[in-house]
C-alpha positions in Angstrom: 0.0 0.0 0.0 3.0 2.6 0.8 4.5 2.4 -3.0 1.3 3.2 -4.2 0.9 5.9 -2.0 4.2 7.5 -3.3 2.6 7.6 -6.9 -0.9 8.4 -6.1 -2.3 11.0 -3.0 -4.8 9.5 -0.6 -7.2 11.3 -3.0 -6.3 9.8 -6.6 -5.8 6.6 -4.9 -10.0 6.6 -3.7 -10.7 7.3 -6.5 -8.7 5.0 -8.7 -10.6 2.5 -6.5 -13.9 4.0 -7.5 -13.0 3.9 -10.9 -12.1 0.5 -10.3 -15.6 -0.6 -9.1 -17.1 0.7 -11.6 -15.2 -1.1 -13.9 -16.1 -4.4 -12.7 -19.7 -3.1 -13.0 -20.3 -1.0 -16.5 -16.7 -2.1 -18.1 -17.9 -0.9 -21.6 -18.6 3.2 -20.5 -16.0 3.4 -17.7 -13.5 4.4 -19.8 -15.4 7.2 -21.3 -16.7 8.4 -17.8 -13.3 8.7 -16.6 -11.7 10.4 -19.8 -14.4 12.7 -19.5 -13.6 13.3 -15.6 -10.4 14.3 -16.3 -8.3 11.2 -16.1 -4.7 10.7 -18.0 -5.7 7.8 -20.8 -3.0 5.4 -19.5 -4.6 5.9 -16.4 -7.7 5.1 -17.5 -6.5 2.4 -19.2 -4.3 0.9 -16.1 -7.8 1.3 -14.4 -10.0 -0.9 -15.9 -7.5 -3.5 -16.5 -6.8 -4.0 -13.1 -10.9 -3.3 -12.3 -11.8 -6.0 -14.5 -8.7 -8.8 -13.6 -9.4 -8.1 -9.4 -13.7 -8.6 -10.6 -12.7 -11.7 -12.4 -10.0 -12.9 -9.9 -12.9 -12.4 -7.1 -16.0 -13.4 -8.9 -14.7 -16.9 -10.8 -14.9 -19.0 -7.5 -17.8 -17.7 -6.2 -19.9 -18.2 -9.0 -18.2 -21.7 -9.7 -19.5 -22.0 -6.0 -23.2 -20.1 -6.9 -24.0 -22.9 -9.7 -22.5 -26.3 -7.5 -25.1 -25.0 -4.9 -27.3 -24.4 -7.1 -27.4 -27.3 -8.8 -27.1 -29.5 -5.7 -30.2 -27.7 -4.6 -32.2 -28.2 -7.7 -31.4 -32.1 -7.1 -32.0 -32.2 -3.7 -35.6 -30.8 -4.4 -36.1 -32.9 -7.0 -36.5 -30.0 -9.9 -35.0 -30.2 -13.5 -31.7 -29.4 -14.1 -31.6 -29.5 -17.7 -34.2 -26.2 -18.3 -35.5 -24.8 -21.2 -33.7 -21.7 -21.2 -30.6 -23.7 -20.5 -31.0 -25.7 -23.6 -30.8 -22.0 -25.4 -27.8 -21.5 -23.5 -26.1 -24.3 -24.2 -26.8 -23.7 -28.0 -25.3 -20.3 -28.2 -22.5 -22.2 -26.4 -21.8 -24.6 -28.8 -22.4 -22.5 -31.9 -19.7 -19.6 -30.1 -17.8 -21.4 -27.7 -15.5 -20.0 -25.3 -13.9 -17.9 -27.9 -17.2 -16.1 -28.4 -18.0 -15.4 -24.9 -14.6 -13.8 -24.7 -14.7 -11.7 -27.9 -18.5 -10.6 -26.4 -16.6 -10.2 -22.7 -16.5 -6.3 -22.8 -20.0 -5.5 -24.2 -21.5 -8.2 -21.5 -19.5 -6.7 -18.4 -17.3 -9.0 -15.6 -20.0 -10.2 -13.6 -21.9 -11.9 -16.6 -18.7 -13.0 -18.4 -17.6 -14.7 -15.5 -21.0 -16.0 -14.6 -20.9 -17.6 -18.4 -17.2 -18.4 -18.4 -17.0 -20.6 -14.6 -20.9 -22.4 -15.6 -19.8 -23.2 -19.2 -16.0 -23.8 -19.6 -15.2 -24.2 -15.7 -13.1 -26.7 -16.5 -10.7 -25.0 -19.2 -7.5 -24.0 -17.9 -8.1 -21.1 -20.3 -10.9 -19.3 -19.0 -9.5 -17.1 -17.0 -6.5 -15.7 -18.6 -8.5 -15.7 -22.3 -11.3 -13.6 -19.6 -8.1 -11.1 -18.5 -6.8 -10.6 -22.0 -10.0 -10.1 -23.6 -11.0 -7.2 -21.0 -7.0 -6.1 -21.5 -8.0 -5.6 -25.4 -11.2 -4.2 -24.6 -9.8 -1.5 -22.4 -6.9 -0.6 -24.8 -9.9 0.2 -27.5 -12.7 1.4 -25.4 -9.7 3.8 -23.7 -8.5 4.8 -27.2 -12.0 5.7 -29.1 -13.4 7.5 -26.2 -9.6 9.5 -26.3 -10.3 9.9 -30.1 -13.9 11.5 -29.2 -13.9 13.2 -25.9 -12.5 16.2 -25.9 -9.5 17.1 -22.8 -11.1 19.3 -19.6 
């Protein structure tokens, strides 16, 4: 915490972390939000990289956790598994793969990425670093168009 003190005040620190946040929650317009609030673009761009690896890094295991319990409880009370809207799921899965899911990774968000990525390919070893790249590309594009188009305070 102390070295990143020495390059960031208390200040741009909370707010890095705001940024951050965000960027687990709305990746596709936080870099535009913070452009337009004034932040450097490789800022912005350092932002939402680390936003979206720490969301990834925290949400994989608990929503590989959210569908075991799940499952297990739609068992236990004696419900289908296989649904109907899973079947559509499972179709846009096998028509995209997990290639798809991570081209479509930015526009979707982390949260639902993720959700997609530990229910449908939980067991690739590739999931999450294709997931970190993909959001690495997306904010290097997303950071440079909204550059391009916002105008500096």
């Amino acid at each position: 915490m102390h070295i990143l003190t020495l390059a960031f005040g208390w200040a741009e620190l909370l707010e890095a972390l705001g940024w951050m946040l965000l960027s687990i929650v709305k990746f596709v317009v936080t870099p535009s939000l913070a452009l337009a609030a004034g932040v450097p673009p490789l800022r912005v761009f350092a932002i939402c990289t680390t936003g979206a690896a720490v969301g990834i890094a925290a949400l994989y295991p608990l929503s590989r956790r959210l569908f075991a319990w799940r499952t297990e409880r739609r068992i236990r009370k004696g419900l289908p598994v296989f649904t109907t809207s899973r079947r559509r799921v499972v179709h846009i899965k096998q028509r995209w793969g997990l290639w798809g899911i991570v081209a479509f990774s930015g526009a979707i968000s982390v949260p639902i990425a993720v959700l997609l990525g530990a229910k449908y390919f939980g067991r690739s070893r590739w999931i999450i670093p294709a997931l970190m790249l993909s959001f690495t590309l997306w904010a290097a594009v997303l950071t440079y168009v909204s550059w391009r188009i916002i105008p500096s305070p």
